[in-house]
C-alpha positions as MATLAB code, in Angstrom:
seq = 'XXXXXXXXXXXXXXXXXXXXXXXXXXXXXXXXXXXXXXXXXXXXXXXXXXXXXXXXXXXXXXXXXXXXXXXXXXXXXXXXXXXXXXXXXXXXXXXXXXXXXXXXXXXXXXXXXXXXXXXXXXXXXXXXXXXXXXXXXXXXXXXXXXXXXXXXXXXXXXXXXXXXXXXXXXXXXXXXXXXXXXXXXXXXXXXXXXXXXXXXXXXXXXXXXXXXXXXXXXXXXXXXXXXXXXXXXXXXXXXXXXXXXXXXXXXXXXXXXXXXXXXXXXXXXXXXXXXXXXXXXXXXXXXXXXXXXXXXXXXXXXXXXXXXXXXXXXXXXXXXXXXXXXXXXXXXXXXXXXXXXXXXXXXXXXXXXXXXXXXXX';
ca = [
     124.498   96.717   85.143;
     122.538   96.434   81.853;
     122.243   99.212   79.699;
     125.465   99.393   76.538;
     124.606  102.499   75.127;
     126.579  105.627   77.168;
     124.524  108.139   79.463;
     125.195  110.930   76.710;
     123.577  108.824   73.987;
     120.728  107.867   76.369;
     120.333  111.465   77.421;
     120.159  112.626   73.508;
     117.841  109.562   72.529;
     115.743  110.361   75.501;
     115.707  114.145   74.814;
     114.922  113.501   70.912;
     112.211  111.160   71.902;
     110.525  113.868   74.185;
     110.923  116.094   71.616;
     109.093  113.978   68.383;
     106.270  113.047   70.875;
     106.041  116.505   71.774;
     105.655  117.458   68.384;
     103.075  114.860   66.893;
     101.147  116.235   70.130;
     101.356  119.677   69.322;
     103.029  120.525   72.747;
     105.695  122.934   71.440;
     104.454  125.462   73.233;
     103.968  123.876   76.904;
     105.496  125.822   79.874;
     107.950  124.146   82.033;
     106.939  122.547   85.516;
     107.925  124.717   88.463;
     111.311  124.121   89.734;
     110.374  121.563   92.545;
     112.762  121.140   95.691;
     111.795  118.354   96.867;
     112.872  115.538   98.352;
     113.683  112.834   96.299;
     112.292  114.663   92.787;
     113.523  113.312   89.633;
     113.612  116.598   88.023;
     117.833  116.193   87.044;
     116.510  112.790   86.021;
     113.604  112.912   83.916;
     114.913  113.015   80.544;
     117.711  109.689   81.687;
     113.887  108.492   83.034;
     111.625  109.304   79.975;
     114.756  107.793   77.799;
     113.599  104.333   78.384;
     109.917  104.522   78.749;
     108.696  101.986   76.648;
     106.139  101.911   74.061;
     102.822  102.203   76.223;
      99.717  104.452   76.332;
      98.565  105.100   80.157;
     101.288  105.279   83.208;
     100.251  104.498   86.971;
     102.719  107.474   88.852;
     101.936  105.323   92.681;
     104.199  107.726   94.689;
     103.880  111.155   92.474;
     105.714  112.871   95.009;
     106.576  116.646   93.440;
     104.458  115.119   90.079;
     107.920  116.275   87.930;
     107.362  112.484   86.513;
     103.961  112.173   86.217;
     104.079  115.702   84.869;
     106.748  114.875   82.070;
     104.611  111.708   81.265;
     102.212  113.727   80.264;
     104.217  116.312   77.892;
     104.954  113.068   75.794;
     101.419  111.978   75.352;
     100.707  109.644   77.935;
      97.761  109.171   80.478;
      98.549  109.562   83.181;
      97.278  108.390   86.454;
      99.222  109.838   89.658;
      98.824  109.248   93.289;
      99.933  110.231   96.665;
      99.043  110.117  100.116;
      99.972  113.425  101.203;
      97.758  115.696  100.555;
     100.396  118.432   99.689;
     102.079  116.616   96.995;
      98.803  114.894   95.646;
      97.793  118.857   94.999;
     100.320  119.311   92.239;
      99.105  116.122   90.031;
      96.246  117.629   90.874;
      97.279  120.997   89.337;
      99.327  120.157   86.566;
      98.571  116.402   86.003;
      94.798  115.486   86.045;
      93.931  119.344   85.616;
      94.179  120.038   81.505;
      92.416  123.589   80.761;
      91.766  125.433   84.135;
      93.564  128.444   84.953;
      93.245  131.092   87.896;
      92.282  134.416   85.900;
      92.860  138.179   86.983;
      90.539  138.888   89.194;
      90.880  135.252   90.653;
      94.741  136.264   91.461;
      93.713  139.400   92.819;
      91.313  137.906   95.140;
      94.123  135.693   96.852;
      95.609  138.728   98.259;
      92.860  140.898   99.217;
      92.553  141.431  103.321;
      89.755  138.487  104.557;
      87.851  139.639  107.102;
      86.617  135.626  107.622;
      90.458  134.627  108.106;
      91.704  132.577  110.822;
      94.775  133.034  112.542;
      95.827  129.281  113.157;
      99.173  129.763  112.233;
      99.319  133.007  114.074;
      99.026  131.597  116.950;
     101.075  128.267  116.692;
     103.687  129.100  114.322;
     104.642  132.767  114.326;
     108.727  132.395  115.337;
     108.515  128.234  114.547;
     109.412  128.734  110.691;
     108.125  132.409  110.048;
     107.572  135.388  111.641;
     104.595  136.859  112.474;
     104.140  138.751  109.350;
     104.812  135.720  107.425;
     102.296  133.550  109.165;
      99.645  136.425  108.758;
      99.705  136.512  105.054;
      99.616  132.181  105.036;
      96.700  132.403  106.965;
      94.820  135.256  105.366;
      96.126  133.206  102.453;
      94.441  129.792  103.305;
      90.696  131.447  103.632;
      91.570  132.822  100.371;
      92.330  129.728   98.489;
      89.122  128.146   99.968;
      86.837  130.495   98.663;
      87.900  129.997   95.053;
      85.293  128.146   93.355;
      87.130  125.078   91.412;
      89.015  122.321   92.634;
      91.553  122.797   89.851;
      92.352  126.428   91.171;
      92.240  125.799   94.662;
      94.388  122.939   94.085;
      96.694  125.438   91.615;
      96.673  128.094   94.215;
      97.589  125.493   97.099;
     100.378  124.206   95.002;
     101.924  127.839   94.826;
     101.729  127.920   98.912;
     103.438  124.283   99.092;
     106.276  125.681   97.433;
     106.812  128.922   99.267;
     106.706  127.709  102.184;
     109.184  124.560  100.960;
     110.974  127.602   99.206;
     111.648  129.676  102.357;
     112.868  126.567  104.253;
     116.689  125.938  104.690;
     117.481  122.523  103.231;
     113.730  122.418  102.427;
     112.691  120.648  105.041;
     110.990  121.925  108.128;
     113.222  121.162  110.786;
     114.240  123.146  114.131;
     116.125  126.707  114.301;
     115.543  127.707  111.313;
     114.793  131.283  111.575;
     118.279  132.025  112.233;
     119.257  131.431  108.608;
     117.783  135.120  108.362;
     119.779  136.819  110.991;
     122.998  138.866  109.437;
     124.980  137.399  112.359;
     124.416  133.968  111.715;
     127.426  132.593  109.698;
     125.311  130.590  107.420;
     122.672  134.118  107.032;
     121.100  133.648  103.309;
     119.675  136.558  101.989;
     116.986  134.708  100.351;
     114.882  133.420  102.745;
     114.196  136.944  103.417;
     112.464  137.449  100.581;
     108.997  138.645  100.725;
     107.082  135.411  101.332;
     104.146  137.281   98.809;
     106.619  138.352   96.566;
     107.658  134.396   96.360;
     104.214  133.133   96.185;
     103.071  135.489   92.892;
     105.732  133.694   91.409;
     104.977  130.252   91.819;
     101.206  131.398   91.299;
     102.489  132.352   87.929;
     104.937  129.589   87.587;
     101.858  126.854   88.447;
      99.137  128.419   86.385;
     101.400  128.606   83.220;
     102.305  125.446   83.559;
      98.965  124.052   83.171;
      98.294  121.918   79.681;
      95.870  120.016   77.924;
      97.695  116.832   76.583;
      94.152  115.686   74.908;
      93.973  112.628   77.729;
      91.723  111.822   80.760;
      94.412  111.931   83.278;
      93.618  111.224   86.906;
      95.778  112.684   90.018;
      94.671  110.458   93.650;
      95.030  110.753   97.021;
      95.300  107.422   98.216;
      97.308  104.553   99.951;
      98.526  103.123   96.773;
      97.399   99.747   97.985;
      94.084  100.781   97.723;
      94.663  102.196   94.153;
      96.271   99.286   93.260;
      93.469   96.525   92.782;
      91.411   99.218   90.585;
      93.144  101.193   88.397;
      94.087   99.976   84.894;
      97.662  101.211   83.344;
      99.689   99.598   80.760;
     102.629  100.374   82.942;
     103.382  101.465   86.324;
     106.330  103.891   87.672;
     107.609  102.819   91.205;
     109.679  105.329   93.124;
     108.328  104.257   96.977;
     109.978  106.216  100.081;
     112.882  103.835  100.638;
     115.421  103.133  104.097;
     118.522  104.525  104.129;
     117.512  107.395  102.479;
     117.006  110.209  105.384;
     113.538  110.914  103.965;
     111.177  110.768  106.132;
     107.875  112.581  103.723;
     105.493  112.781  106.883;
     108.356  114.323  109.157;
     109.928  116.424  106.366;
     106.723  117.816  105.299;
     104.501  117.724  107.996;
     103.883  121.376  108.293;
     102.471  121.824  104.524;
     100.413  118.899  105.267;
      98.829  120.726  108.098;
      98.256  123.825  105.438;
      96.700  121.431  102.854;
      95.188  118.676  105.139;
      94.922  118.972  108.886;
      94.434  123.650  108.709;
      92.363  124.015  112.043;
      92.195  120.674  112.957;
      95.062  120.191  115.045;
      95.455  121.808  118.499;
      98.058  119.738  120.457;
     101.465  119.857  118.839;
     104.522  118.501  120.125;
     108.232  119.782  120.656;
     109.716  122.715  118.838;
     109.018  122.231  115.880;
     105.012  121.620  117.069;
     104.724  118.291  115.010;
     101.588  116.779  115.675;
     100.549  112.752  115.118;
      99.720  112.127  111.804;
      96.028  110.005  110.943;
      98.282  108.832  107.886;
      99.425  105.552  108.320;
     103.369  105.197  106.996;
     103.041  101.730  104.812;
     106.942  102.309  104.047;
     108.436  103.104  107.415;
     111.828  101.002  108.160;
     110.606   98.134  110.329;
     108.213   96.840  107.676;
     109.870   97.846  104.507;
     110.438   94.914  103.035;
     106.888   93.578  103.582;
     105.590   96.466  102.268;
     107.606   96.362   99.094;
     106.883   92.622   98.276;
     102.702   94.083   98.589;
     103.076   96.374   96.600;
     104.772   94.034   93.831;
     102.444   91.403   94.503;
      99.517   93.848   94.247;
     101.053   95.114   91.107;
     100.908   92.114   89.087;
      97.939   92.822   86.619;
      99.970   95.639   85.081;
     102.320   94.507   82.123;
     105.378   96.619   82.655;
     107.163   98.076   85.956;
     109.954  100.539   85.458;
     111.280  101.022   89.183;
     113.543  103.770   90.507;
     116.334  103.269   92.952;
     119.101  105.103   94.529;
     122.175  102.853   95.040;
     122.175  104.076   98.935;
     118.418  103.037   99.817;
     117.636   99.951  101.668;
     117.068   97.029  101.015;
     120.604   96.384   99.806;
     120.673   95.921   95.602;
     121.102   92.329   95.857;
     118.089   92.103   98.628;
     116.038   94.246   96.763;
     116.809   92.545   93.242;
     115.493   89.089   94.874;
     112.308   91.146   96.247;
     111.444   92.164   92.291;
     112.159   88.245   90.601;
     109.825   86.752   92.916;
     106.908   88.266   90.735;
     108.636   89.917   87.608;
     111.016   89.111   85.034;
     113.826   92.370   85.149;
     114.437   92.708   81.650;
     117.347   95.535   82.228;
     118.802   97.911   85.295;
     119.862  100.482   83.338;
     122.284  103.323   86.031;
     122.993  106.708   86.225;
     125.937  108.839   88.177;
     124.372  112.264   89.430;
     125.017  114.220   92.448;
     123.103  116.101   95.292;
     122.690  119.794   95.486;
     125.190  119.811   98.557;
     126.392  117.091  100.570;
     128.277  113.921   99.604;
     127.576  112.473   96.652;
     130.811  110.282   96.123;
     129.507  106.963   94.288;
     125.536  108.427   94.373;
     123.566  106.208   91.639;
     120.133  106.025   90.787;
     119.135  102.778   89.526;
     115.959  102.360   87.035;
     114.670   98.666   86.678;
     112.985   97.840   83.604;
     110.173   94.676   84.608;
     108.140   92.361   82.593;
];
């Protein structure tokens, strides 16, 4: 692997570059992003990430996921242009990322909790018991008329981003997957007190948490909610961060998330669920789904090629295999440097675990 200099020095060059850049932009005073939980997020990563960023002035985010990158991109100056096609992750580049100046105000706050007469009880009625109770499902859906009655896209989408991550928040693992519920029960022996939590307790904090966060970094940033190989042959970015949903991961974004895309996306629409967990058949079409990963990857470089400079993430246990993928890259970039860091998971095993960031030109 390239890359002489130890991950301590990287991590304090990184960290004193964030902070200079912060500085000549008069961003000492910008809130943190939101702790994210999310599958895949670089947030133990970003300042390893940001480290070797090279000298550039707009960043294409293709696959913004939780926006923690695209976010951090913009807290050192950069415009940024994010994208992703799920709706529910597209809404916090939308939030924090292409949103400089709007925030919800007092009364605003207030009127996300007042009783709706107009409400609907969609949730009520297909999800009470699935991943919440009753109650729970009740104050989402009073919750979602809310949120739609708010008059700007930036505090809808600010709003929105708070219920993302409560419901992520209250999810075991946070992904919504069967049986769930019993994680609450005192008998269970895996019972966590906090997903007991007042779901509106949790959501006024990551209301508060999102609307804090939000920053004016003096740039026309742009958050989209597109297949990135539509994106691709329009936007113009000096350099372009790649972090696509690789094999071999056990993400699966549409599976894993599919109920706060039905919040943010499909609310109402849907009516015939399946199994258990009442999935439902997605209109999204999966570009990056294992049978065709490998084609998919080589489009995406080969639609890439009028931007100067890739910097590509990779986890050493993704598919294609390093040596596979490495081939993939040189057959339309030079890779200047693979620069590695150890880290581990939250829980789980993490023996070996290495993400991988490939520096192209």
């Amino acid at each position: 692997m390239a890359g002489c200099l130890s991950i301590q020095t990287l991590l304090v060059i990184g960290q004193n570059e964030i902070m200079a850049q912060e500085s000549s932009a008069q961003l000492r005073s910008v809130a943190s992003m939101p702790s994210t939980q999310y599958l895949g997020s670089k947030q133990k990563l970003i300042g390893w990430i940001l480290s070797h960023i090279p000298e550039c002035n707009s960043v294409l985010d293709a696959f913004s996921g939780s926006a923690v990158v695209a976010y951090n991109l913009k807290r050192i100056g950069k415009r940024v242009i994010a994208n992703d096609y799920l709706t529910s992750s597209y809404l916090f580049a939308k939030a924090l990322v292409e949103n400089n100046t709007v925030r919800l105000k007092g009364d605003e706050i207030t009127s996300l909790f007042r009783k709706n007469p107009g409400k609907d009880d969609y949730l009520e009625r297909h999800f009470a018991g699935v991943f919440y109770t009753n109650a729970e499902c009740y104050f989402l859906d009073n919750l979602h008329s809310n949120i739609l009655e708010l008059s700007d896209e930036y505090k809808r989408s600010i709003a929105f981003s708070a219920a993302v991550r409560t419901c992520i928040q209250k999810m075991p693992g946070g992904k919504f997957r069967a049986n769930l519920l019993k994680y609450r029960e005192k008998s269970f022996k895996h019972y966590r007190p906090k997903y007991t939590k007042s779901i509106e307790d949790t959501f006024r904090r990551f209301l508060q948490a999102y609307n804090d966060a939000v920053f004016d970094n003096g740039k026309q940033n742009e958050a989209h909610n597109e297949n990135i190989f539509d994106l691709l042959g329009v936007v113009n970015a000096d350099l372009a961060y790649f972090d696509p949903p690789y094999g071999g991961t056990g993400f699966d974004y549409q599976r894993d998330y599919f109920f706060v895309e039905l919040y943010t996306r499909d609310y109402g629409k849907i009516e015939k669920f399946n199994g258990v967990t009442k999935t439902y058949e997605s209109s999204l079409q999966d570009e990056f789904k294992r049978s065709t990963l490998n084609r998919s990857l080589k489009r995406l470089f080969e639609s890439s090629s009028r931007i100067p400079i890739w910097i590509i993430s990779y986890n050493n246990r993704s598919l294609p295999k390093l040596e596979e993928f490495k081939d993939l890259i040189e057959q339309f970039r030079h890779i200047e440097a693979v620069h590695s860091h150890k880290y581990s998971y939250k829980s789980g095993n993490s023996a070996g675990l290495e993400e991988l960031l490939f520096i192209c030109k």
